[in-house]
N, CA, C and O of each residue as an XYZ file, in Angstrom:
284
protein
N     -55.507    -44.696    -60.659
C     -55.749    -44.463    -59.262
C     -54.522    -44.900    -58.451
O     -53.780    -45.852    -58.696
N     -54.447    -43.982    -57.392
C     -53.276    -44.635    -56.309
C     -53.059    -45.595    -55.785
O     -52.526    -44.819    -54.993
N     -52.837    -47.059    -55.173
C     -52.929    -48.082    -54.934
C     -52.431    -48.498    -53.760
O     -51.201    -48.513    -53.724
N     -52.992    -48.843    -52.781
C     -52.383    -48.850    -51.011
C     -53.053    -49.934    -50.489
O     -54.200    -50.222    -50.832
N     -52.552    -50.414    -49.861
C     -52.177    -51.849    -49.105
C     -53.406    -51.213    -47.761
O     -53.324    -50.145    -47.156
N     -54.415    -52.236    -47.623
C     -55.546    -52.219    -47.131
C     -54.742    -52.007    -45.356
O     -53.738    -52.457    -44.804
N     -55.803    -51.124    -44.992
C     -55.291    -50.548    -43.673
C     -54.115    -49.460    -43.742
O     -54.018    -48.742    -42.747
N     -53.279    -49.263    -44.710
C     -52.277    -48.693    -44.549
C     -53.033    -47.276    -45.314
O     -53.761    -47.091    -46.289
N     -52.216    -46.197    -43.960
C     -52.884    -44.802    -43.713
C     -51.980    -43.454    -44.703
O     -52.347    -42.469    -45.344
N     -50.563    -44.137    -44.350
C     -49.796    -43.318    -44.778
C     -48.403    -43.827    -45.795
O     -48.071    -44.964    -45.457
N     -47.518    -43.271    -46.944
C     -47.428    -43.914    -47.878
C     -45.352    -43.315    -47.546
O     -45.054    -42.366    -46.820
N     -44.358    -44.159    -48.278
C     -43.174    -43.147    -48.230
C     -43.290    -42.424    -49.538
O     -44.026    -42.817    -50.443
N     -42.453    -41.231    -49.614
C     -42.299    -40.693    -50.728
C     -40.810    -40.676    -50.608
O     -40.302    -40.773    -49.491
N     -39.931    -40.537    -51.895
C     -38.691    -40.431    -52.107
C     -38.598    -39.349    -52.321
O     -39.337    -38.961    -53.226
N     -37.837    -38.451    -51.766
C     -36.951    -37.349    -52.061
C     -35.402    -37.148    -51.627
O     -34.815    -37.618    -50.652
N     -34.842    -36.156    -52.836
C     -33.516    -35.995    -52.399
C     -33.288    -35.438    -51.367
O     -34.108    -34.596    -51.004
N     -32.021    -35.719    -50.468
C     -31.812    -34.669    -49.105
C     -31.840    -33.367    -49.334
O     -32.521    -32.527    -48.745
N     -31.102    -33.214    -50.183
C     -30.913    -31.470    -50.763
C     -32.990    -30.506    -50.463
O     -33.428    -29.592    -49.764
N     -33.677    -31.674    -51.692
C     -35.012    -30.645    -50.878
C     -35.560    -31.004    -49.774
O     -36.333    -30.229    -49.211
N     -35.187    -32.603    -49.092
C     -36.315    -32.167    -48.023
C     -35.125    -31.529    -47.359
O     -35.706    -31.691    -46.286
N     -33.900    -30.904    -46.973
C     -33.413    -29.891    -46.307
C     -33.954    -28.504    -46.098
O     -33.832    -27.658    -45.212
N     -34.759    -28.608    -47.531
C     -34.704    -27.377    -47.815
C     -36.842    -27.587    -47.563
O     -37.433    -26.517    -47.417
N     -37.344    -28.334    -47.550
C     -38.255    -28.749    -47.128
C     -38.624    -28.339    -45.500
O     -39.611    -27.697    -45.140
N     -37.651    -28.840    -44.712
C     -37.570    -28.520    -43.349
C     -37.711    -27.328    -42.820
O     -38.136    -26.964    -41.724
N     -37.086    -26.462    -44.221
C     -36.386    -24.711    -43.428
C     -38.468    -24.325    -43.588
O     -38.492    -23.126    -43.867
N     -39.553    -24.692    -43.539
C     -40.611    -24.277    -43.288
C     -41.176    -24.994    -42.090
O     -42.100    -24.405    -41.529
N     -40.834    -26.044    -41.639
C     -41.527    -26.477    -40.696
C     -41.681    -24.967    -39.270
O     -40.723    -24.308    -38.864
N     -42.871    -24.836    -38.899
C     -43.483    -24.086    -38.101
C     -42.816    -24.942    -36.265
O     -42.538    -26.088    -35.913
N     -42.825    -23.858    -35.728
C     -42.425    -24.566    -34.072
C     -43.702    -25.050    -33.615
O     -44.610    -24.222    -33.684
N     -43.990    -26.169    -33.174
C     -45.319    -26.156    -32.402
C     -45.001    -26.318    -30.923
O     -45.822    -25.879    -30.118
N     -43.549    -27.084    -30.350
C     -43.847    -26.709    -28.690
C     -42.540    -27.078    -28.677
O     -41.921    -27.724    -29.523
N     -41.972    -26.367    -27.093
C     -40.765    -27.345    -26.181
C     -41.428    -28.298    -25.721
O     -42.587    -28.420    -25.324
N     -40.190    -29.252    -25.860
C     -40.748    -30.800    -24.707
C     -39.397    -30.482    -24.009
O     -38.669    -29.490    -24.050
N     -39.312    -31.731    -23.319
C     -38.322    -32.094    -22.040
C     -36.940    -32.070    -22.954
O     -36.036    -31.245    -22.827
N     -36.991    -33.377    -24.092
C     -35.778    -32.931    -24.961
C     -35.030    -31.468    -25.647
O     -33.853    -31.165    -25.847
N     -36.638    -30.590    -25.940
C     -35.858    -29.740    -27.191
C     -37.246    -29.190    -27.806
O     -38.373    -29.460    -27.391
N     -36.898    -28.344    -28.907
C     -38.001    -28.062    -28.970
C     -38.397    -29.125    -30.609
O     -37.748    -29.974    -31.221
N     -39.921    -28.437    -30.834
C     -40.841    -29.774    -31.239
C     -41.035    -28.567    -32.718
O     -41.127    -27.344    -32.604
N     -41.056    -29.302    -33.945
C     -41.591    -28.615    -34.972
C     -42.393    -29.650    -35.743
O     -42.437    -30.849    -35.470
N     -43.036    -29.024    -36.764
C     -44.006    -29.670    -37.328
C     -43.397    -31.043    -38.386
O     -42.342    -31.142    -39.013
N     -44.486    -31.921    -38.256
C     -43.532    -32.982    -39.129
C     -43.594    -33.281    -40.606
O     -44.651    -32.874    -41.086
N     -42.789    -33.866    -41.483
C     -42.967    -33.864    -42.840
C     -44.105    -34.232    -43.299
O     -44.131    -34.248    -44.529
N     -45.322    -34.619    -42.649
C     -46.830    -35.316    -42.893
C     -47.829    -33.958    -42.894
O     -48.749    -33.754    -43.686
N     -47.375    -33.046    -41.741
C     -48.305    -31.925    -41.583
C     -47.546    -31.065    -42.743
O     -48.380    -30.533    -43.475
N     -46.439    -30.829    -43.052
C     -45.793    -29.585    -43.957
C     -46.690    -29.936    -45.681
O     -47.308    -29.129    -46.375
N     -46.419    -31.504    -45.947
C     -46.823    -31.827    -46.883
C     -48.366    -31.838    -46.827
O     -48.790    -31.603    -47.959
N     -49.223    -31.995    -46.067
C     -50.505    -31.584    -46.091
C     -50.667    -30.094    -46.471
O     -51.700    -29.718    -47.024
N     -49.651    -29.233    -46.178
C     -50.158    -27.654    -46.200
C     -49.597    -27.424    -47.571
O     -50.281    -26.644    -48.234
N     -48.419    -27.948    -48.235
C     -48.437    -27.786    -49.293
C     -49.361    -27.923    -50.467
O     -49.742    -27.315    -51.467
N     -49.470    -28.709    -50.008
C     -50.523    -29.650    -50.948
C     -51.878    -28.916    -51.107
O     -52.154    -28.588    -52.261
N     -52.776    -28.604    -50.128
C     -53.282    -27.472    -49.799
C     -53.337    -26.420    -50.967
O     -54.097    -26.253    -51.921
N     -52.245    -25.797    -50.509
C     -52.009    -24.706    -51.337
C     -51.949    -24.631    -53.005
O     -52.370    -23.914    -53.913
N     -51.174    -25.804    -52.821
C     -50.962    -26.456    -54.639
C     -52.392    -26.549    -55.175
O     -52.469    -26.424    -56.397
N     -53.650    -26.761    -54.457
C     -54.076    -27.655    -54.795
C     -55.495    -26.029    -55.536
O     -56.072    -25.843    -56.608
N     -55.457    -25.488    -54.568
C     -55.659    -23.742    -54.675
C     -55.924    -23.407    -55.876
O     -56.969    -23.147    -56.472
N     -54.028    -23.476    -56.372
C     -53.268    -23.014    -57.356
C     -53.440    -23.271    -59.103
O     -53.366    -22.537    -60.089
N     -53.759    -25.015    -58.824
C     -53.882    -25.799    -59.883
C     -54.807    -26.402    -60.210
O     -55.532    -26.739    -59.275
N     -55.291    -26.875    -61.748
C     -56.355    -27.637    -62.117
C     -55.928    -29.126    -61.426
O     -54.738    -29.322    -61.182
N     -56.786    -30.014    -61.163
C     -56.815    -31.518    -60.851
C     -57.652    -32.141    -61.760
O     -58.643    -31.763    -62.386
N     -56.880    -33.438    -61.675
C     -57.943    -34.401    -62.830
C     -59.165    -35.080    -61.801
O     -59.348    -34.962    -60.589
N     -59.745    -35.676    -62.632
C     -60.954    -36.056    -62.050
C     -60.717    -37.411    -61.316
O     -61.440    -37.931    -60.467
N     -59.441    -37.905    -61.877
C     -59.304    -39.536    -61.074
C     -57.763    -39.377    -60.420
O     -57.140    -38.360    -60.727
N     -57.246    -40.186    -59.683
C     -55.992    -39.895    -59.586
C     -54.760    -40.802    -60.530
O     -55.190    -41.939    -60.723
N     -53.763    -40.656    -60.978
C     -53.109    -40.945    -61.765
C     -51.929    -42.268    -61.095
O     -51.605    -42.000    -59.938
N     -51.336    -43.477    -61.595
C     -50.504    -44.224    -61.412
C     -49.170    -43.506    -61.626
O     -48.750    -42.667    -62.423
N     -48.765    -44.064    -60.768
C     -47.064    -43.421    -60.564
C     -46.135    -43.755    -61.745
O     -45.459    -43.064    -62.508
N     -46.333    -44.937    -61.624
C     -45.541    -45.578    -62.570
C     -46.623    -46.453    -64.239
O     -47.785    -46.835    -64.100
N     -46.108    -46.526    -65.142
C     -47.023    -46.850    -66.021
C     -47.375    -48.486    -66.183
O     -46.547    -49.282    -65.741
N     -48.528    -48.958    -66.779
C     -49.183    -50.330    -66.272
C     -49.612    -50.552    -67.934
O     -49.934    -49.628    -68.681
N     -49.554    -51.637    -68.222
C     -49.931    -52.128    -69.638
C     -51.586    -52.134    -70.035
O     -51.946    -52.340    -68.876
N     -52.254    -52.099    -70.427
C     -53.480    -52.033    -70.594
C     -54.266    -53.341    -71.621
O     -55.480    -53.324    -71.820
């Protein structure tokens, strides 16, 4: 199972610049502000991926550790 620090909502993930560059070239426009305009952020893109992946592919029944743990 995934493991998160009580209260905490949202997690980092590591990626190289190269994909989230290439990550970005989907973000959707959602508005102008006063600065500039506003696109969607790496939290909503990765929700829609995920989404889709999720469509696509079988899932296990529990969720899996990132890294491996001795038993």
């Amino acid at each position: 199972m995934a493991r998160r620090k009580i209260g905490n909502s949202h997690t980092t993930i590591c990626v190289t610049w190269e994909d989230k560059e290439l990550f970005r070239k989907f973000a959707q426009f959602v508005k102008e502000t006063k600065t500039g305009k506003l696109y969607e952020s790496d939290s909503v893109l990765f929700h829609k991926l995920l989404q889709h992946y999720e469509k696509e592919h079988q899932k296990n029944e529990t969720s899996n550790t990132t890294y491996p743990t001795k038993t």
